[in-house]
C-alpha positions in Angstrom: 102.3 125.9 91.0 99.0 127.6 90.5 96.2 126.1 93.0 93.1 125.0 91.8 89.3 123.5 92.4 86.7 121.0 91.4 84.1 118.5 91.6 82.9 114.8 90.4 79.9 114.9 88.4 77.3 112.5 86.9 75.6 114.3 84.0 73.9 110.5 83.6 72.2 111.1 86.8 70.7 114.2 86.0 68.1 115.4 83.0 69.5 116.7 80.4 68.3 120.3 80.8 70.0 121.3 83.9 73.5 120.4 82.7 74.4 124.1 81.9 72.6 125.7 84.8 75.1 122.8 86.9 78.6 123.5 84.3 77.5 127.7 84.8 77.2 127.2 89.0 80.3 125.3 88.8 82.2 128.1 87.3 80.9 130.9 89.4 82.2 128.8 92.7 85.6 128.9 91.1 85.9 125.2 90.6 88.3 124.9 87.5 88.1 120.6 87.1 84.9 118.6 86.3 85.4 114.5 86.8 83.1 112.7 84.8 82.2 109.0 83.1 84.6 107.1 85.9 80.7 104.7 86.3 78.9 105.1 83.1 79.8 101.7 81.1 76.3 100.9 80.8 75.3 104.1 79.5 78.1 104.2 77.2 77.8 100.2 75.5 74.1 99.4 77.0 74.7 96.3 74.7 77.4 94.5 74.2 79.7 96.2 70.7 76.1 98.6 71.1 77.5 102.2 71.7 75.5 105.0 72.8 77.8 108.5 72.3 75.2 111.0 72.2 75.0 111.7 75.8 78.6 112.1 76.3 79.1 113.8 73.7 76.7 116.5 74.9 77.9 116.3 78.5 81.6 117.2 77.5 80.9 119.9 74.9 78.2 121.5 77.9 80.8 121.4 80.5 83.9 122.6 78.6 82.1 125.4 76.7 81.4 127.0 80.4 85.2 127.0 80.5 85.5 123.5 83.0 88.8 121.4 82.6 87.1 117.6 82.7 88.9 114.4 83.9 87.6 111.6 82.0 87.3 107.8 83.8 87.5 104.7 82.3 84.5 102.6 83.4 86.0 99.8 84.3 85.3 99.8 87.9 81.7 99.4 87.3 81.1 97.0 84.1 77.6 96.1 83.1 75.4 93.1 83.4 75.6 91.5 80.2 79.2 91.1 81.2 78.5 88.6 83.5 76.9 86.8 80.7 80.0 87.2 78.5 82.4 86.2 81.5 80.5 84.3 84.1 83.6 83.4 86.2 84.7 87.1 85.9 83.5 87.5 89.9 86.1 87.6 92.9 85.8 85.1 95.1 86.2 85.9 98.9 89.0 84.0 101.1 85.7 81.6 102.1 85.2 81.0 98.7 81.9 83.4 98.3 81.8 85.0 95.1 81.1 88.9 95.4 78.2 89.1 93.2 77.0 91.9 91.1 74.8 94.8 92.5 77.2 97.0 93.4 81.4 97.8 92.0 84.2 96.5 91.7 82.8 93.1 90.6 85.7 91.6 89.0 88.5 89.8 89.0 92.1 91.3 88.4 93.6 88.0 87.3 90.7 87.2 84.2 92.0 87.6 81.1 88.6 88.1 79.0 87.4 90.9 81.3 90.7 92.6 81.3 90.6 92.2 77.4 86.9 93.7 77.7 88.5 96.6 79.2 91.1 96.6 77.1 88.5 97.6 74.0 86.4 99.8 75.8 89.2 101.8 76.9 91.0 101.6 73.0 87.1 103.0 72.3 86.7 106.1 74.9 90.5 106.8 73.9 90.0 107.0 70.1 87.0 109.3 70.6 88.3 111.8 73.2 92.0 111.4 73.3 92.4 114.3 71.2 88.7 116.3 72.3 90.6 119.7 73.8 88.3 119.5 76.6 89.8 116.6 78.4 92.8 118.0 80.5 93.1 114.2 82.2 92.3 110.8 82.4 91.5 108.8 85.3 91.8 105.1 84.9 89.3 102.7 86.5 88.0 103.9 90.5 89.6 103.0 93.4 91.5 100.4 93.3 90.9 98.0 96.2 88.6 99.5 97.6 85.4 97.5 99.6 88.2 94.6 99.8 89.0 93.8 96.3 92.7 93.3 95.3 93.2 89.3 97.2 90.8 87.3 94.9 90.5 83.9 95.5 89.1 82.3 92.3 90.1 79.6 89.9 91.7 82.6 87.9 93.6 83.8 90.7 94.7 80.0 91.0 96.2 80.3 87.6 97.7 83.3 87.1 99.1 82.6 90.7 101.0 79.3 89.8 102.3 81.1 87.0 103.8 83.9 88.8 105.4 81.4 90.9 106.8 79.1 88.0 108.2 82.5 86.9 109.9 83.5 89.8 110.8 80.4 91.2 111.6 78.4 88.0 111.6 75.0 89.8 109.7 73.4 92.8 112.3 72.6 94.4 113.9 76.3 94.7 110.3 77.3 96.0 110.5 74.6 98.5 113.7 75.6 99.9 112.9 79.0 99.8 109.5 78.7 101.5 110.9 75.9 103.8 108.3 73.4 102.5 110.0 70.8 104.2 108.4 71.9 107.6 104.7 69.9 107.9 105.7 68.1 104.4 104.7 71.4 102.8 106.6 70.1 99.6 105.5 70.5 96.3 106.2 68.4 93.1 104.5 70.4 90.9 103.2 74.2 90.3 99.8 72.7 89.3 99.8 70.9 93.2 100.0 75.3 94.4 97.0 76.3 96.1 95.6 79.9 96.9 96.7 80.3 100.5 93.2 80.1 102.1 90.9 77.7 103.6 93.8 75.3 105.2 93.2 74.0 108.7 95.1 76.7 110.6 97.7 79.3 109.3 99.0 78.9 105.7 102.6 79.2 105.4 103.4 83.0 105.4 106.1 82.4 103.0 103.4 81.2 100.7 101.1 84.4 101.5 103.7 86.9 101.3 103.9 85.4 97.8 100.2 85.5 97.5 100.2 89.6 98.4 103.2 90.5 96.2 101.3 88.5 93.6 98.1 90.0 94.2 100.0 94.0 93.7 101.3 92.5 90.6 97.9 91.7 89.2 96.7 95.2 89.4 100.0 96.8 87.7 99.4 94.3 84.6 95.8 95.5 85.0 96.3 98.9 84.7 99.0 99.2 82.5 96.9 97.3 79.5 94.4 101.0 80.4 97.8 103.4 80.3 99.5 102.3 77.5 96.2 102.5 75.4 96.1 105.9 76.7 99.7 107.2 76.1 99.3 106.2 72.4 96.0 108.5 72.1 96.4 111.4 74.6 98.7 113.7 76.0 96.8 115.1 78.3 98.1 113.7 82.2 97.4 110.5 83.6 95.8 109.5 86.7 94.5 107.4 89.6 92.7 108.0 92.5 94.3 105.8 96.0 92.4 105.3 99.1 93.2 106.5 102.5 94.9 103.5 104.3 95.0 101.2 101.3 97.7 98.7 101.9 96.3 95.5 99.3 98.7 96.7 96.1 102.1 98.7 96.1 100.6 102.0 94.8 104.8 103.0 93.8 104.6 100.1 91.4 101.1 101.2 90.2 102.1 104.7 90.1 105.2 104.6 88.4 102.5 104.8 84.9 101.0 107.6 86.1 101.7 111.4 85.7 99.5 112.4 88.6 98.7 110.7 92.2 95.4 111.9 93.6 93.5 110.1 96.4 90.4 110.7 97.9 90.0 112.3 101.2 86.8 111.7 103.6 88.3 112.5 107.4 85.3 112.2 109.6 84.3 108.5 107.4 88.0 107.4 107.7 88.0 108.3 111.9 85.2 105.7 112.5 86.2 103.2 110.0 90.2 103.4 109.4 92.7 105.6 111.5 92.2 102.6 114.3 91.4 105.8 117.3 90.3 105.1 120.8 86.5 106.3 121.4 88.2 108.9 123.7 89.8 110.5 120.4 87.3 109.3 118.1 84.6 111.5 120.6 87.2 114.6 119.9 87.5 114.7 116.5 83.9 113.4 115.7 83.6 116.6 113.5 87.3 117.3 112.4 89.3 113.9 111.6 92.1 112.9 113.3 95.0 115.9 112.8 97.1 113.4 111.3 95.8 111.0 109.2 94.7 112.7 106.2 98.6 114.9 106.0 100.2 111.6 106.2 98.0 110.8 103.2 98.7 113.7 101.6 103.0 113.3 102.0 102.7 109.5 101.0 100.7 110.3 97.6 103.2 113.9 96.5 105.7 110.5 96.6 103.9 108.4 95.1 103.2 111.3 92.3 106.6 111.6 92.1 105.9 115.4 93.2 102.2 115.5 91.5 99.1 115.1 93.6 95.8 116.1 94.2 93.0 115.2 96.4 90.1 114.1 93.3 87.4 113.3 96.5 87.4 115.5 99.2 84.7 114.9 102.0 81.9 117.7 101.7 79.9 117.1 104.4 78.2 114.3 106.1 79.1 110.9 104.0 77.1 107.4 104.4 79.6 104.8 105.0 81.4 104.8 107.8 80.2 103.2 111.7 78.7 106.7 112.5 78.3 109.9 110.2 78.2 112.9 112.0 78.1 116.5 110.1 82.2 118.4 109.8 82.6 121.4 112.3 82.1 125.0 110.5 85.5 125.7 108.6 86.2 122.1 108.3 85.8 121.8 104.6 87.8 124.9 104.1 90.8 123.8 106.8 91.0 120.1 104.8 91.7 122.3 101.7 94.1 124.6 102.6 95.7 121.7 104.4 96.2 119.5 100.6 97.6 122.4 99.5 99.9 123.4 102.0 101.1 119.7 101.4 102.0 120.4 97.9 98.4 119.6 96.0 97.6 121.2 93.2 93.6 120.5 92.9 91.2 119.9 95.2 87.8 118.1 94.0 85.2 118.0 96.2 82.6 114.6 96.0 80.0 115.3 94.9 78.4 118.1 93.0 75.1 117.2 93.8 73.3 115.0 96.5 71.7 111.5 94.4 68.1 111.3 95.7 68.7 107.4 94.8 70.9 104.0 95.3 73.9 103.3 97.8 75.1 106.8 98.1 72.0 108.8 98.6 73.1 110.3 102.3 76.2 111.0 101.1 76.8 115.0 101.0 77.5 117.1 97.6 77.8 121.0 97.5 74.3 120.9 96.8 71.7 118.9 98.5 69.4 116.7 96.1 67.4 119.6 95.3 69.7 121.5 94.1 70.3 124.5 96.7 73.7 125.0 98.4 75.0 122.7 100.8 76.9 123.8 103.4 80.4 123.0 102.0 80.0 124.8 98.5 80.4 128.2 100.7 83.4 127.1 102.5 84.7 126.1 99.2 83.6 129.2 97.3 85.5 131.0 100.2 88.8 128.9 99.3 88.6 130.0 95.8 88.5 133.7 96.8 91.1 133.5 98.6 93.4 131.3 96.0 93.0 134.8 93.9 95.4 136.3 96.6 97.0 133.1 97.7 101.1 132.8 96.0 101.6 129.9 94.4 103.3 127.0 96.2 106.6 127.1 96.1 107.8 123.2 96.9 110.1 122.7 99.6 112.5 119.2 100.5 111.8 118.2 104.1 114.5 118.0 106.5 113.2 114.3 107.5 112.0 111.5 105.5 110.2 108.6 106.9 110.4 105.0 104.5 107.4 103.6 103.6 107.2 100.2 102.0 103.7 98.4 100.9 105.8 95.2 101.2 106.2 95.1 104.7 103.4 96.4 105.5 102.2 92.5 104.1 104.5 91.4 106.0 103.1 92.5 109.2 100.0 91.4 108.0 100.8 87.9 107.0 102.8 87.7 110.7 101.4 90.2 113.4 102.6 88.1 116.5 100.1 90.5 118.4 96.2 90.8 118.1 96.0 94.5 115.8 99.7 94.9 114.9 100.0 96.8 111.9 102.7 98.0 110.5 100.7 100.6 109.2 100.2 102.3 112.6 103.6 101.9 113.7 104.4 104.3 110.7 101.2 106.4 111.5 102.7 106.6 115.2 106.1 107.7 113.9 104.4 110.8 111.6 102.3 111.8 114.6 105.2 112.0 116.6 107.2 114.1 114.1 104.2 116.1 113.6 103.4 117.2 117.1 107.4 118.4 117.4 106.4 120.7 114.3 108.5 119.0 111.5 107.3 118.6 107.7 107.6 115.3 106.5 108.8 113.3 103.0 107.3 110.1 102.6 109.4 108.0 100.7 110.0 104.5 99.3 113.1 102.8 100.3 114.0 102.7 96.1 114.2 106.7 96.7 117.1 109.5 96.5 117.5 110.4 100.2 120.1 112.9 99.3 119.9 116.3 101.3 117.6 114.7 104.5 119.3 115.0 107.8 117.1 112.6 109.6 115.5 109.4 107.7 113.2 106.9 109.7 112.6 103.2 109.0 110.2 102.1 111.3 109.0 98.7 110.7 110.8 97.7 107.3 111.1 94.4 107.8 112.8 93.4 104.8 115.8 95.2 104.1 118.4 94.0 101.6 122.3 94.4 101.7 122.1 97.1 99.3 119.9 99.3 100.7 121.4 98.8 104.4 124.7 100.1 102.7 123.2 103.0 100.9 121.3 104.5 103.8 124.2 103.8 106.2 126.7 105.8 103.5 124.5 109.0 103.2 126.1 110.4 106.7 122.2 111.5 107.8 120.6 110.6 111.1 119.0 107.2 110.6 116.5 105.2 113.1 115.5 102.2 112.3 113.6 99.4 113.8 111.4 97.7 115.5 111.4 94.9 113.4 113.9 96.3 111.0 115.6 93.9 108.5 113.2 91.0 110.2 113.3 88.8 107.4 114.6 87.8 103.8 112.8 87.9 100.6 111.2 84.7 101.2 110.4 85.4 105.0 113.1 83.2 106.6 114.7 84.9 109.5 118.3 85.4 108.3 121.6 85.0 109.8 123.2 87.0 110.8 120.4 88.0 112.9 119.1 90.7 112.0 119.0 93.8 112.0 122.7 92.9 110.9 123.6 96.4 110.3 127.0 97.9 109.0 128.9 99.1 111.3 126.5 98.8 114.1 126.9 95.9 117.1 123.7 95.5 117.6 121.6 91.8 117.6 117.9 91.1 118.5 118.2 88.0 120.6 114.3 87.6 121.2 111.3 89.8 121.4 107.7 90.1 122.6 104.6 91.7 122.1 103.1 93.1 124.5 99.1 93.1 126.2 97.7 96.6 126.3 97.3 96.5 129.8 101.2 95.7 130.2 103.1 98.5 128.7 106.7 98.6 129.7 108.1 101.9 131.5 110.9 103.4 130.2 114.2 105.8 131.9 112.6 109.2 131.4 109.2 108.7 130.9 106.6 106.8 128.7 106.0 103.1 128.0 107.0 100.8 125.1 103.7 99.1 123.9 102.7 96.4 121.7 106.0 95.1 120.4 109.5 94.9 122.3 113.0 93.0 121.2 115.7 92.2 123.6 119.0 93.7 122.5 122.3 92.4 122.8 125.5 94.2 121.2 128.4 96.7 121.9 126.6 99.6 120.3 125.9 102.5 122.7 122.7 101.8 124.8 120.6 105.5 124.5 117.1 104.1 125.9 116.5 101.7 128.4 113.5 99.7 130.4 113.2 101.4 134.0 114.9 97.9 134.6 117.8 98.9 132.3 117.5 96.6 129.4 118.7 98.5 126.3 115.6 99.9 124.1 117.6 101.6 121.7 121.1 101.4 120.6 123.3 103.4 118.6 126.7 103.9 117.0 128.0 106.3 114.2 124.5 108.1 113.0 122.9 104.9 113.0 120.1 104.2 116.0 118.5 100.8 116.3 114.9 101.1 118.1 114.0 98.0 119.2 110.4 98.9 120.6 107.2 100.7 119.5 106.9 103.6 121.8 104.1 105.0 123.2 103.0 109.1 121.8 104.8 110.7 125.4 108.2 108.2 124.8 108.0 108.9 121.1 108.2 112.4 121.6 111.3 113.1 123.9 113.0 110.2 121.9 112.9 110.9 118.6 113.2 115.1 119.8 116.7 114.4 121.3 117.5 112.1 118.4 116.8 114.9 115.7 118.0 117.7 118.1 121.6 115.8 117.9 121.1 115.9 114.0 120.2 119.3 114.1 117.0 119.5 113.5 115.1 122.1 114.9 111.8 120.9 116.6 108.9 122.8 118.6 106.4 121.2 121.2 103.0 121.6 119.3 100.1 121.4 121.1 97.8 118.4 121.0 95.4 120.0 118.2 97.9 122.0 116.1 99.9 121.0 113.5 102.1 122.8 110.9 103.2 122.5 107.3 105.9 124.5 105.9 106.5 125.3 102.1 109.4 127.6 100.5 107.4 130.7 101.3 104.8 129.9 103.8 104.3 128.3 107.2 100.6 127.0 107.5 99.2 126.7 110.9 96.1 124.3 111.6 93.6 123.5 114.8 92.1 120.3 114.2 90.7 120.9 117.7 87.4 122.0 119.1 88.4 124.7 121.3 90.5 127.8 120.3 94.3 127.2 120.9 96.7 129.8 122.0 100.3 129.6 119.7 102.9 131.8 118.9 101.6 133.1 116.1 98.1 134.0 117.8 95.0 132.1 119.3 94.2 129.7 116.4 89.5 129.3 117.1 88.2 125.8 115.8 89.3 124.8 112.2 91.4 127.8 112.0 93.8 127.9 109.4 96.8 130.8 109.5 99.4 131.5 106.8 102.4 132.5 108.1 105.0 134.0 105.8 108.6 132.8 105.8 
């Protein structure tokens, strides 16, 4: 798979006669992709069934003739005005009932049928033009979905569509009142029409009825998006795409991406330190100019999945961006160590955002390769210096990890909807898990629990709180090393604690009797060393106790290959657990050290210091944002 570069460009922003001068200094940085039109419905239909093609036009034939591949967006993340006129109730509405006004994107609903028709035709329009135009190598639909907050809407067409889905599903009040236990508080419902959205209610809705609510909600933006794919697929060949956000949880991005060709997300590691990894200042003061050594490769496993083996990174931070708590400038050889770090993970592009600085509006402190007046920024010569060396780089040759880790969106709701602690996320129990695995020096798959987990040795299942019969079977019959837990197989479809309780796994004697969560000044020591934190289930059973409370309460219990981990461990307990649990399924693990990590692919081990100081390894010291390829 040959690697390759590019940018996002806005030949709207800029006059006319500096397009080739930009398409001609894209070329000679070796930047092979050019992502364009993903904002520009206005300039496209500046009245409504009014279409303006000229610029367009021009801006694809400028750009391709200088030998660019382009990725043309949809709009539809950013529609016009006058569409407020056509569809004033088009808005979102917030959980307090706000509607999120234009002035900025993403100013729509997912559940409103005349906008999504809107989209529907400007889409059939962009398709009919270019679908066949030799210069568009892909298609990107919409921008972001969820982003700034915007899958849950709570309006009166949410309301709708939302008792619909529910007649659907439910087919009779009285199955959803069972199901939901409506009979606790007189919850009960005579009618779908009596449904409400699950907000605004005098304390906590019933989470059976926002679990509903989320699943719902991810729904929505599949039926969204597939009215923009299958328009697509009738008029293109060329490879469809979307691109995801880092720590993104509002939709199932497996449902959305099963239309897709391509996953790509977009990567900003200093932005998403301050504003989404959830870091302590102590480690937010370390990696100020690096990102956190984790968060962006866990990013980069859980989108080759959801790619189904295709992904690229279609935003990568350039230099200082404009959103986040605190903004500070990337550490020289940043920009270059986030590339080589997509592709060691499998990607095949990396697209830096932006080309150019915008002198104007929301984004105007956020970094390009070129400042606002056109000279170099700092990142476009640390990514001219990656596409030198891609000339002598081999291709990546994809490799199967020896350890998969499940990831599901739904129970990642489902922490949500029910924390039982202040912070609990389901999301950073998983993010724990990789970090762990990560500093022993293992490659990981990140896979949905619908996946083929054939040929793994060691699969983890932190956290999935709903787990049905048939899958508990299925990953108890593959004979690999499985850990599962906390919280495991916590609930049924409809968020009733089942009996059995759970995690009622075959074969294993194993029963959580009750569980806490925990303060964070009250961590729990364990036999061996480290603490459980947060969240921690009293275990009762037969199965083999393999972790225990100084106090000698089990922790963890196992039988067969299956392990039942009925605590989230601290980084130090993570570590020596889950190391003797893979080295008794015979996987090979090394003690990294704090700032390095590794990747390996079917010819090459990639070595990477996220940290400020150089680092002594095995392979040689590593200096700050030192990236080594390490044959194999």
């Amino acid at each position: 798979m040959k690697r390759t570069l590019g940018t996002c460009y806005y030949p709207e922003h800029w006059p006319r006669d500096i397009w080739e001068e930009d398409a001609a200094r894209m070329v000679a940085s070796g930047l092979t992709w050019v992502r364009i039109g993903e904002f520009a419905w206005k300039r496209i239909e500046p009245e409504p069934d009014v279409f303006d093609w000229g610029w367009l036009d021009d801006a694809i034939e400028v750009l391709g003739a200088a030998g660019l591949k382009i990725i043309l967006g949809t709009p539809t993340a950013t529609p016009p005005r006058w569409m407020l006129d056509r569809h004033p109730d088009m808005l979102a509405v917030d959980a307090q009932g706000h509607p999120r006004k234009f002035g900025s994107r993403r100013h729509y609903c997912f559940s409103h049928d005349g906008y999504r028709q809107d989209c529907r035709r400007i889409v059939t329009h962009l398709a009919d033009r270019y679908g066949r135009n030799p210069h568009i190598a892909a298609w990107q639909t919409d921008n972001e979905y969820g982003c700034h907050d915007t899958i849950l809407s709570w309006s009166d067409a949410a309301r709708r569509a939302f008792r619909d889905w529910l007649a659907q599903r439910y087919q009779s009040t009285e199955a959803l009142n069972r199901a939901w236990g409506n009979v606790f508080w007189s919850m009960e419902y005579d009618s779908f029409d009596e449904i409400d959205l699950p907000n605004l209610t005098v304390t906590e809705p019933n989470p059976a009825h926002v679990q509903a609510f989320r699943r719902f909600s991810s729904d929505q933006v599949v039926r969204f998006n597939r009215v923009q794919t299958e328009i697509l697929r009738a008029r293109t060949d060329a490879p469809l795409l979307h691109n995801y956000m880092g720590r993104e949880t509002g939709f199932d991005h497996f449902d959305v991406g099963a239309d897709f060709d391509i996953a790509t997300w977009d990567s900003y590691p200093l932005g998403f330190l301050e504003d989404r990894v959830g870091a302590t200042p102590e480690r937010q003061r370390r990696y100020a100019r690096q990102g956190d050594p984790d968060f962006q490769a866990f990013h980069h496993d859980l989108y080759r999945a959801v790619g189904h083996g295709r992904w690229w990174v279609i935003e990568q931070q350039p230099g200082p961006v404009n959103w986040a708590p605190y903004n500070p400038s990337p550490l020289p050889g940043m920009v270059r160590l986030w590339t080589w770090e997509a592709f060691a993970h499998g990607a095949e592009a990396v697209c830096y955002f932006r080309w150019r600085q915008a002198p104007f509006a929301q984004e105007q402190l956020h970094s390009g390769l070129l400042r606002p007046d056109s000279e170099a920024a700092p990142g476009l010569a640390e990514a001219r210096q990656v596409a030198d060396e891609l000339l002598d780089a081999p291709e990546v040759a994809p490799l199967q990890a020896t350890v998969a880790l499940v990831f599901d969106y739904d129970a990642l709701w489902s922490w949500e909807v029910q924390p039982q602690g202040r912070g609990l996320s389901g999301f950073d129990l998983l993010l724990d898990t990789y970090r762990g695995l990560r500093r022993l020096g293992i490659s990981v798959d990140i896979l949905p629990p619908s996946a083929d987990f054939d040929g793994y040795r060691a699969i983890l299942a932190p956290g999935l709180v709903r787990m049905s019969d048939a899958l508990k079977e299925r990953l108890a019959s593959l004979g690999a090393a499985l850990l599962l837990g906390p919280r495991s197989a916590a609930r049924d479809a409809d968020f009733t604690i089942p009996v059995p309780l759970p995690p009622a796994l075959p074969g294993l004697d194993v029963t959580v009797s009750r569980l806490e969560t925990l303060r964070p000044d009250m961590p729990v020591p364990l036999t061996g060393g480290g603490h459980a934190k947060h969240w921690l289930e009293e275990l009762e059973g037969t199965a083999e106790t393999v972790l225990a409370t100084e106090t000698g309460a089990p922790v963890a219990m196992r039988r067969g290959a299956t392990t039942y981990l009925g605590a989230w461990l601290d980084e130090a307990a993570m570590i020596r657990f889950v190391a003797d649990w893979l080295a008794e399924a015979g996987v090979e693990t090394m003690t990294l050290p704090e700032d390095i990590r590794i990747r390996d692919t079917a010819t090459e081990r990639f070595w990477f210091n996220h940290g400020p100081e150089t680092v002594e390894t095995e392979v040689g010291p590593l200096p700050p944002a030192g990236v080594l390829r390490q044959p194999l």
